[in-house]
KOLLO-88598 format. One record per residue (C-alpha): residue in one letter; residue number from 1; z, y, x. Coordinates in steps of 0.05 Angstrom, whole numbers. Layout:
N
R  logu  ketor       Z       Y       X
R     A    NUM       Z       Y       X
...
This chain:
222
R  logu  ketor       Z       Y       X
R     X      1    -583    -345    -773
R     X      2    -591    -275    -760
R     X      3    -530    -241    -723
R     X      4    -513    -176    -703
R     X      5    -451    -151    -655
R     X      6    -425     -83    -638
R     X      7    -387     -65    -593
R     X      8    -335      -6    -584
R     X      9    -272     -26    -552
R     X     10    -282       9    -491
R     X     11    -314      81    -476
R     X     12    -381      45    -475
R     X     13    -418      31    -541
R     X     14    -453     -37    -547
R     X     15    -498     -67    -600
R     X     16    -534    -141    -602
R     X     17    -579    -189    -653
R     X     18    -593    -258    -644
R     X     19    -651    -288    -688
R     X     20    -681    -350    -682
R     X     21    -727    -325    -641
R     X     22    -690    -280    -594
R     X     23    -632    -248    -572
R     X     24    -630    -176    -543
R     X     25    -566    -136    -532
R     X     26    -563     -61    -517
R     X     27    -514      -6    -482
R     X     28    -527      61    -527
R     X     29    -474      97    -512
R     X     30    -429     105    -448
R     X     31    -395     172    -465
R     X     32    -352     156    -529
R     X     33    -405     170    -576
R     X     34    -398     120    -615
R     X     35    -405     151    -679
R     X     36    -473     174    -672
R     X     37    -497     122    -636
R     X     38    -494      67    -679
R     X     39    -530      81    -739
R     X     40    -594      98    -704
R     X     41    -580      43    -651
R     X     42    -580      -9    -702
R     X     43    -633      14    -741
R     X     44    -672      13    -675
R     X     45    -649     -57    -656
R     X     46    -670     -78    -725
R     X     47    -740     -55    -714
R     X     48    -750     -84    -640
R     X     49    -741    -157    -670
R     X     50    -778    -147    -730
R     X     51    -717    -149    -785
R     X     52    -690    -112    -835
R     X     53    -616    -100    -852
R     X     54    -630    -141    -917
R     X     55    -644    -204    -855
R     X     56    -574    -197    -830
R     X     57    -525    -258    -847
R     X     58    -466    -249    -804
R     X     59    -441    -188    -764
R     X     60    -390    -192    -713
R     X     61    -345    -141    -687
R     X     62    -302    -136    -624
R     X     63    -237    -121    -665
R     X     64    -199    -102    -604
R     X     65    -155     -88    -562
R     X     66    -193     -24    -535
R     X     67    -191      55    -550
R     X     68    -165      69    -616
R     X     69    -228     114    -641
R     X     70    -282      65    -620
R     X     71    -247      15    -650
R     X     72    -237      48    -721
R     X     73    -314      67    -719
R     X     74    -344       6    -700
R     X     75    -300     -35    -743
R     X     76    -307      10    -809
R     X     77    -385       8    -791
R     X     78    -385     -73    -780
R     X     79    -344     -71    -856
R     X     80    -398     -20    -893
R     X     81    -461     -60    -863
R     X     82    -434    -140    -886
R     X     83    -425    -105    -939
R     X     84    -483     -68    -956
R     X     85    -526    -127    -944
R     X     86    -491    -186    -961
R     X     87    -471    -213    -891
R     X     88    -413    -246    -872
R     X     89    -357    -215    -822
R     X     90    -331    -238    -751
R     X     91    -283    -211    -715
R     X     92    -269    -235    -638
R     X     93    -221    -197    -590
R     X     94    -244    -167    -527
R     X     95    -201    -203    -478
R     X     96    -230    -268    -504
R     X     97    -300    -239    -499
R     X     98    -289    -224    -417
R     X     99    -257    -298    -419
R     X    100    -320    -323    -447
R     X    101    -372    -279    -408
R     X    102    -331    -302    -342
R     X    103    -342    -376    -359
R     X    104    -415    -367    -373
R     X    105    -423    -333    -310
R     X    106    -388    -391    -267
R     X    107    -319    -369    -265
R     X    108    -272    -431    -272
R     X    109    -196    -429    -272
R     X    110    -139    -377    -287
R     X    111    -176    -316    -301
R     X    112    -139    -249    -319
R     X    113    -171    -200    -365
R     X    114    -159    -133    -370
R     X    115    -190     -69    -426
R     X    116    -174       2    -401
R     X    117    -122      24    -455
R     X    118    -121      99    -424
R     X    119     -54     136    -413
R     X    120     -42      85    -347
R     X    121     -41      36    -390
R     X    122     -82     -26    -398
R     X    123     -92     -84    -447
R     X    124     -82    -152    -417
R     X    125     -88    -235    -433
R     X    126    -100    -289    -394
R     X    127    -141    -353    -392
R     X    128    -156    -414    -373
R     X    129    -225    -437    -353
R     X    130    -265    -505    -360
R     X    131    -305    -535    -408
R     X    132    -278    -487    -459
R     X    133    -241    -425    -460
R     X    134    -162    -441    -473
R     X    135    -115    -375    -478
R     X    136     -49    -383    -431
R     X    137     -20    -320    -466
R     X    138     -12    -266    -529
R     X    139     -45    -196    -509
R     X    140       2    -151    -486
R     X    141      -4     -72    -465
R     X    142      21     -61    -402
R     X    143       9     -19    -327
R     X    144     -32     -38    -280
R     X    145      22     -47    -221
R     X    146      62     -88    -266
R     X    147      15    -141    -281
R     X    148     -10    -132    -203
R     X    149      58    -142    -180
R     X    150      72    -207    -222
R     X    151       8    -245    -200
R     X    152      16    -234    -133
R     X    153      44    -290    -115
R     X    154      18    -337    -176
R     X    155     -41    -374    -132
R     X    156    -104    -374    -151
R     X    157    -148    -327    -206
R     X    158    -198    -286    -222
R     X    159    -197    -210    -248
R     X    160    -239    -181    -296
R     X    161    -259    -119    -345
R     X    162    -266     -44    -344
R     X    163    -184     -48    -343
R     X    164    -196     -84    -261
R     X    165    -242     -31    -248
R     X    166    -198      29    -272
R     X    167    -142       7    -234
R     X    168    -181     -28    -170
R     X    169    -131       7    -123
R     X    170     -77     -24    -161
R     X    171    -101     -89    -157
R     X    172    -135     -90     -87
R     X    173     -67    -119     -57
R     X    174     -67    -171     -94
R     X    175    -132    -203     -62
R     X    176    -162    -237    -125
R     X    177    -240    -250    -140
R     X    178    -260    -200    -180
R     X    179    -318    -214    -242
R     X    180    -350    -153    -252
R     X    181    -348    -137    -331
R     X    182    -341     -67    -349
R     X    183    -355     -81    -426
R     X    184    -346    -144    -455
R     X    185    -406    -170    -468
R     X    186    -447    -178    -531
R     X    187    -477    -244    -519
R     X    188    -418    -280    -520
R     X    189    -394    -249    -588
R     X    190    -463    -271    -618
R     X    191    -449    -334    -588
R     X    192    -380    -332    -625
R     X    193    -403    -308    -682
R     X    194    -453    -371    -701
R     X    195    -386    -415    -690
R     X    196    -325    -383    -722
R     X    197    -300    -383    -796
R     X    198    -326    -316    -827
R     X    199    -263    -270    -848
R     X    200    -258    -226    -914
R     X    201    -242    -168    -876
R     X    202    -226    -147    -800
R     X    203    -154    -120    -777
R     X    204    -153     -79    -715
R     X    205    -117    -104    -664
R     X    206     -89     -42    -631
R     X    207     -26     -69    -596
R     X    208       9       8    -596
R     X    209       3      72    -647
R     X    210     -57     114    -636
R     X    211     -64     165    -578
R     X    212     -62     217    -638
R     X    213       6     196    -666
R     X    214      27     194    -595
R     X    215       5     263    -580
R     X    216      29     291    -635
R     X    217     103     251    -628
R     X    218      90     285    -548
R     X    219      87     350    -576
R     X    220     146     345    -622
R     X    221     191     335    -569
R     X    222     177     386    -528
């Protein structure tokens, strides 16, 4: 089965493949690009494992939580290419993608993960760890020092995301391991992807309105 992921929940822009033969995964973007970086990164992607998109039976799509553009983009670009070609359509969130990437590094136990939602805010779910990957709780948007200041005292776990590393000094008190994941990684969404029910379509999971309707609701008021 030939897979590909992308990746745009966070300000980074991530694309993978898995063939038979290989799997490669890519950073192409780190700047909120994600727009222009896809097309071409695909198409590159495509060429380095010796497909076309014709080749492509699944694509899966980090469907969120994460940054309200990159989401949109890489979500309306995962819809176009199934598509296009024929594939079948995954969606998998991007808490449960630092769940899984924790695991497969060694992590075991509680694990909290965390997506930089911007505005002070961050995106947050957590986990439990052994032989699979068992969610303890819905994904919620919330502040740093309000999730820092509930686990303090919870025993054992482990941090991780880009949502950990916004807010380190937040959560330095707190004196939890920290995984380092500052995107949520692409292998584990191709692993995903070979194992979960394909889906007619993909739904955003946003958790709030968009930092446009926000801004605009800002500027209202004043």
């Amino acid at each position: 089965m030939n897979i590909i992921a992308i990746e745009t929940a966070t300000t980074a822009c991530g694309i993978g493949v898995q063939t038979a033969d290989a799997q490669l995964v890519r950073i192409i973007d780190e700047d909120r690009q994600h727009t222009e970086a896809l097309g071409e990164g695909l198409q590159a992607l495509l060429r380095e494992v010796s497909i076309s998109a014709k080749d492509i039976d699944r694509v899966v799509v980090d469907h969120g939580p994460g940054l309200f553009t990159g989401l949109r983009v890489g979500i309306a670009t995962a819809i176009a290419l199934a598509q296009g070609v024929g594939a079948q359509l995954v969606g998998v969130s991007s808490l449960e993608l630092l769940a899984h990437g924790a695991k497969d590094g060694g992590v075991t136990g509680k694990v909290l993960c965390a997506v930089d939602g911007r505005r002070g805010e961050i995106f947050v779910q957590t986990f439990a760890l052994d032989d699979t990957v068992t969610p303890l709780s819905d994904p919620v948007v919330t502040r740093a020092s309000v999730v820092a200041n509930e686990w303090s005292s919870l025993g054992e776990f482990t941090l991780t995301g880009d949502g950990i590393i916004r807010y380190q000094d937040d959560f330095a008190p707190v004196g939890a391991p920290h995984y380092r994941q500052a995107v949520p990684p692409l292998s584990s969404a191709l692993q995903l992807a070979a194992l979960r029910p394909a889906q007619s379509t993909i739904v955003p999971l946003y958790l709030r309105e968009a930092d446009a309707v926000a801004n605009f609701s800002t500027r209202e008021r004043q």
